[in-house]
C-alpha positions as CSV (number, residue, x, y, z in Angstrom):
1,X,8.9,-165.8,-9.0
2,X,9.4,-162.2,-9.0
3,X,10.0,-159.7,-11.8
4,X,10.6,-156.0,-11.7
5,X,10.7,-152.9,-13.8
6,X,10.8,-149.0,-14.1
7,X,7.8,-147.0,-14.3
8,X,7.6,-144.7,-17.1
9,X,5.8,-141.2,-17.5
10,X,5.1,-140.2,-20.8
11,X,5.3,-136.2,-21.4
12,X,5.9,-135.4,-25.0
13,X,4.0,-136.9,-28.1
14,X,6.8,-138.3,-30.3
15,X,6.2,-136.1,-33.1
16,X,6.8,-133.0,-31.1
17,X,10.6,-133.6,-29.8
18,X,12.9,-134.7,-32.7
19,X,16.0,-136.8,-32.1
20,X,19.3,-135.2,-34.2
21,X,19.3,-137.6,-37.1
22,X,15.9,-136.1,-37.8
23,X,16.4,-132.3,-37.1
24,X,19.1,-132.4,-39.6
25,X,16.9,-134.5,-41.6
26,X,13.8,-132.4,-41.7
27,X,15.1,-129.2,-41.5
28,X,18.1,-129.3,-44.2
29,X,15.5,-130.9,-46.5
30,X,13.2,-127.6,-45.7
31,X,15.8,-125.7,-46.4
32,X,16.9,-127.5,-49.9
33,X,13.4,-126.8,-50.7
34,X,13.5,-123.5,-49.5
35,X,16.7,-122.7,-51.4
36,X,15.9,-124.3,-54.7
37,X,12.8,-124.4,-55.7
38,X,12.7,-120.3,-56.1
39,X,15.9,-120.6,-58.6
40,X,14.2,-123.3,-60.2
41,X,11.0,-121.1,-60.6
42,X,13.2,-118.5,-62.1
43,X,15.1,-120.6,-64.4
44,X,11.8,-122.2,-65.9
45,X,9.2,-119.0,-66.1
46,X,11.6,-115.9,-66.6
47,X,14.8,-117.5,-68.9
48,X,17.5,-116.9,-66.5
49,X,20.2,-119.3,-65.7
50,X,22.2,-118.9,-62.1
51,X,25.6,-119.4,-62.3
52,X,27.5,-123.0,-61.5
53,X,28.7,-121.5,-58.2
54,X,25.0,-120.3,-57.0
55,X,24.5,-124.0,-56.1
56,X,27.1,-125.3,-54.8
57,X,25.3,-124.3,-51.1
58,X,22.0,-126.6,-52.2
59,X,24.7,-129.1,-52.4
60,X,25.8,-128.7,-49.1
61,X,22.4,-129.0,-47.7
62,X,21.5,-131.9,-49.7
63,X,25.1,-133.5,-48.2
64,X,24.2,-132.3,-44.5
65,X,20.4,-134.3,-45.2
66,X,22.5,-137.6,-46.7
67,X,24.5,-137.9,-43.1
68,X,21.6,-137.6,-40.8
69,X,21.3,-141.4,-42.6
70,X,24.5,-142.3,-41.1
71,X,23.8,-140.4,-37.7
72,X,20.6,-142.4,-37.4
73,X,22.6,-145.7,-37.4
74,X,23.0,-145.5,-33.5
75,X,20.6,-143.0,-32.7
76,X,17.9,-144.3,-30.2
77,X,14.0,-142.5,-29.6
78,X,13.8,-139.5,-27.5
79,X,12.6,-140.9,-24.2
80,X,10.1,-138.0,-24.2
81,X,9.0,-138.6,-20.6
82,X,10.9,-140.0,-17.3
83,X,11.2,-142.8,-15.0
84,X,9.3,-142.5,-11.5
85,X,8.6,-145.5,-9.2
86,X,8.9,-149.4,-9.8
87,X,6.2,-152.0,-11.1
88,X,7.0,-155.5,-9.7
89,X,4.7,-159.1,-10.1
90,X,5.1,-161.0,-7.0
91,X,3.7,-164.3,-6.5
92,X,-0.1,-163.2,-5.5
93,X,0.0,-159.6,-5.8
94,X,1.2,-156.8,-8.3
95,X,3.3,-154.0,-6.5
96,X,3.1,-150.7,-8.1
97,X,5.2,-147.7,-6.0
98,X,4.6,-149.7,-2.9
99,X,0.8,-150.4,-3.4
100,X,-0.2,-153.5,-3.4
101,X,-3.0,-155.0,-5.7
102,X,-4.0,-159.0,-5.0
103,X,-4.6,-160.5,-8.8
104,X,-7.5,-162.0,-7.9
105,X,-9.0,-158.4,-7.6
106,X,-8.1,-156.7,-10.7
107,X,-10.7,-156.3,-13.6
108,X,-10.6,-155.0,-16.7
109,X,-6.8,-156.1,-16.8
110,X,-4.8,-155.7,-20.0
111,X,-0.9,-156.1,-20.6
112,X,1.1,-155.1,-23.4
113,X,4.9,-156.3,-22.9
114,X,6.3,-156.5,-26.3
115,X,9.1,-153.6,-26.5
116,X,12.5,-153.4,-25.1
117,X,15.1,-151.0,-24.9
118,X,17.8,-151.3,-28.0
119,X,15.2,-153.4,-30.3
120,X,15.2,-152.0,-33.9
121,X,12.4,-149.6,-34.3
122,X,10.8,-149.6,-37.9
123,X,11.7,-146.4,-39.0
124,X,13.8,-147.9,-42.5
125,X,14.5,-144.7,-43.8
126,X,15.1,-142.1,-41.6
127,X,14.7,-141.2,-37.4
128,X,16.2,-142.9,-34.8
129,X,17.2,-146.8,-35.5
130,X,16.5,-148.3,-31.8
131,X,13.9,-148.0,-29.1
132,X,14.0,-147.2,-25.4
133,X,12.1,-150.1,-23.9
134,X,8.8,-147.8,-22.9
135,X,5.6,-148.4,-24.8
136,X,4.9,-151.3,-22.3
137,X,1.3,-151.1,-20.6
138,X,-0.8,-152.3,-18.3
139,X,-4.0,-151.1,-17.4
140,X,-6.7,-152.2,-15.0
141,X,-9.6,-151.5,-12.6
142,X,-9.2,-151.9,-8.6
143,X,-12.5,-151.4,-6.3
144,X,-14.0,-149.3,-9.1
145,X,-10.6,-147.0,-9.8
146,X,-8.8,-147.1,-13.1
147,X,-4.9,-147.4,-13.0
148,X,-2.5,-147.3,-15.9
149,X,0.8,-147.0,-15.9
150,X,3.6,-147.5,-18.9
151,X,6.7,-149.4,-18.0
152,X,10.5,-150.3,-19.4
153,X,11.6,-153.2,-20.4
154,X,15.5,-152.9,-20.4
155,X,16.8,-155.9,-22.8
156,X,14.7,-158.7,-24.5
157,X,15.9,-161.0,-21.8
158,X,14.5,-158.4,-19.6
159,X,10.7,-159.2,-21.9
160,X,11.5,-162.7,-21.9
161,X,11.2,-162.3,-18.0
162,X,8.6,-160.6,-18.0
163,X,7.0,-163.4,-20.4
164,X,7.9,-166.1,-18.1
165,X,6.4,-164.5,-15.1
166,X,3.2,-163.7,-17.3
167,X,2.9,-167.3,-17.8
168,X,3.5,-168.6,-14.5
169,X,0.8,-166.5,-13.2
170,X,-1.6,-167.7,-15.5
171,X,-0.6,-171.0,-15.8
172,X,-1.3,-170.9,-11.9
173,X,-4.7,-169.1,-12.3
174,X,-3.1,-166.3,-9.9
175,X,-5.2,-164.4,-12.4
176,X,-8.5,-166.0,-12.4
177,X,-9.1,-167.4,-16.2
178,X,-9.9,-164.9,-18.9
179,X,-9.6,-166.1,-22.0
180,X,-8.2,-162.9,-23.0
181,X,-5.8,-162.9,-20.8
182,X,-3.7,-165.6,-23.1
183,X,-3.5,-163.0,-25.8
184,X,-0.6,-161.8,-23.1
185,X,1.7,-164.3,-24.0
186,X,4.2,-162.8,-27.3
187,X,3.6,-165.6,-29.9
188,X,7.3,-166.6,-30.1
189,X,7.1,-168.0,-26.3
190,X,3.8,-169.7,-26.5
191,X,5.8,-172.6,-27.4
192,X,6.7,-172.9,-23.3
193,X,5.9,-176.1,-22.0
194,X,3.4,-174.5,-19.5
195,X,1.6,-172.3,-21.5
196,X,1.0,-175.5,-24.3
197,X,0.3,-177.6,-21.0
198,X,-2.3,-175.2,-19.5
199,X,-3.9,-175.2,-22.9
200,X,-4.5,-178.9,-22.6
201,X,-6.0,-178.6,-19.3
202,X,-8.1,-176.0,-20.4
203,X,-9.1,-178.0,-23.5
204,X,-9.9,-181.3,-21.5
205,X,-12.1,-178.8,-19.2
206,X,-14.0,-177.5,-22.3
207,X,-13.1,-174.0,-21.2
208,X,-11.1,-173.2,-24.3
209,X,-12.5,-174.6,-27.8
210,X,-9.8,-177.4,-29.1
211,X,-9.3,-175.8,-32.6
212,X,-8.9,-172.2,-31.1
213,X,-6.3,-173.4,-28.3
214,X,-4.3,-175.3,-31.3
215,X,-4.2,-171.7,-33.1
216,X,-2.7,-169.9,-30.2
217,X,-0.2,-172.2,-29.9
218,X,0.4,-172.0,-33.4
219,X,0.8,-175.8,-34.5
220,X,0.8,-177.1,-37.8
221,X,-1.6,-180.7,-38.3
222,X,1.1,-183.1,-37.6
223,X,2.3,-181.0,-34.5
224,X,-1.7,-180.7,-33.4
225,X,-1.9,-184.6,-33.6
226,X,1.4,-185.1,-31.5
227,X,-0.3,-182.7,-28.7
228,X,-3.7,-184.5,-28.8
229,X,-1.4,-187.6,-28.2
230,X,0.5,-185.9,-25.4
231,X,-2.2,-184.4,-23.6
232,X,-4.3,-187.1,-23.9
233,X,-7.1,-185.3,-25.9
234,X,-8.3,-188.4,-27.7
C-alpha cells in the first residue's frame, strides 16, 4: 500500500488573480456599464436621443461579455500557487518532503481528500468550468508542532486512491481509532467492503453506536437488516 501526491503552495486568494473567461467577463460588463448607463442618463433626464450608430460599440461589448461563456467551456482555475515537494502514506508512516511521521503519533489529524484536477467546479454561470486538483488538506500536530500542508489530486482515480489507502489504514488501526477519523472516507466509497466490515467490528465492540455506524454507511432498513445478518449483530 502506498499512495503519492504533489504538495501544493497556495499564494494568491482566488478572487485576486482572474482566469480569461472572467477578465473578459468582468471587465466588458464594467465597461457596458460604464458606456451606457451615462447615455441612458441623458436620454431619460435631459430629452436627447443618441443616434442608431452611437451604440453599435455597447453592442460590441455586450458581444465580447457573451463569448467569455464559451471561453469558459474549457477554462480550468488559476492554480494561484505552485507545486513543491511530495506527500506519500506508506504502510506505518506518512512521508512529507522526506520527513517521516509514524501514525500512531499524530494528533489533532484531519484530512480533506475530495477534489481532483479536471472535476467540474460549480461556477454555472460564468469563471472557469474545471478545477486543478488542489484544495486537498491535511493538517495535524507532531510532538507539540502544527503541520499543514495542501496537496493535488491529479484524476478521480487518483482520489479514489487516495480513498482506498485512507481506508486501509483505518481499517488496520494504523491510525489509532478516532471516531472522527471515519468522516475521512467520501460517502460514495463507504460502500467498500472494509470500511462496512470495520464498522461491524466496531459495532460488536460497542465502540461505535449501531444506529450511528448504519448512517455512515448510508443503508436503507432492509439493507440495515441484511448487515446485522452478515455481521452477525443479532
Amino acid at each position: 500500500m502506498s499512495f503519492t501526491a504533489s504538495i501544493f503552495i497556495p499564494q494568491k486568494p482566488k478572487g485576486f488573480n482572474l482566469t480569461r473567461s472572467e477578465k473578459l467577463c468582468w471587465y466588458s460588463l464594467g465597461a457596458l456599464v460604464i458606456y451606457s448607463l451615462p447615455m441612458l442618463f441623458i436620454e431619460k433626464y435631459f430629452d436627447y436621443r443618441f443616434p442608431q450608430w452611437a451604440y453599435y460599440p455597447a453592442l460590441l461589448i455586450f458581444l465580447l461579455n457573451f463569448s467569455s461563456y464559451f471561453i469558459r467551456i474549457t477554462e480550468f482555475e488559476n492554480l494561484n500557487g505552485y507545486f513543491d515537494g511530495t506527500i506519500s502514506f506508506e504502510e506505518d508512516f506518512l512521508i512529507l518532503n522526506e520527513t517521516e511521521y509514524k501514525y500512531s503519533e499524530l494528533e489533532n489529524l484531519v484530512i480533506y481528500g475530495n477534489s481532483f484536477s479536471g472535476e467540474k467546479t460549480k461556477n454555472y454561470r460564468y469563471g472557469p468550468m474545471y478545477a486543478n486538483g488542489v484544495e486537498n488538506l491535511i493538517s495535524f500536530n507532531h510532538n507539540e508542532f502544527k503541520v499543514e500542508q495542501y496537496f493535488q489530486l491529479n484524476s478521480e482515480r487518483h482520489l479514489d486512491k487516495l480513498q482506498e489507502t485512507l481506508i486501509h489504514i483505518i481499517t488496520t488501526e494504523k491510525i489509532p481509532y478516532n471516531r472522527e477519523y471515519l468522516n475521512f472516507i467520501n460517502e460514495e466509497h463507504r460502500s467498500f467492503i472494509l470500511f462496512e466490515l470495520f464498522i461491524g467490528k466496531l459495532i460488536k465492540e460497542k465502540r461505535i453506536e449501531y444506529q450511528d455506524g448504519i448512517q455512515l454507511i448510508g443503508l436503507n432498513s432492509k439493507q440495515a437488516e441484511e448487515f446485522k445478518i452478515k455481521n452477525c449483530l443479532k
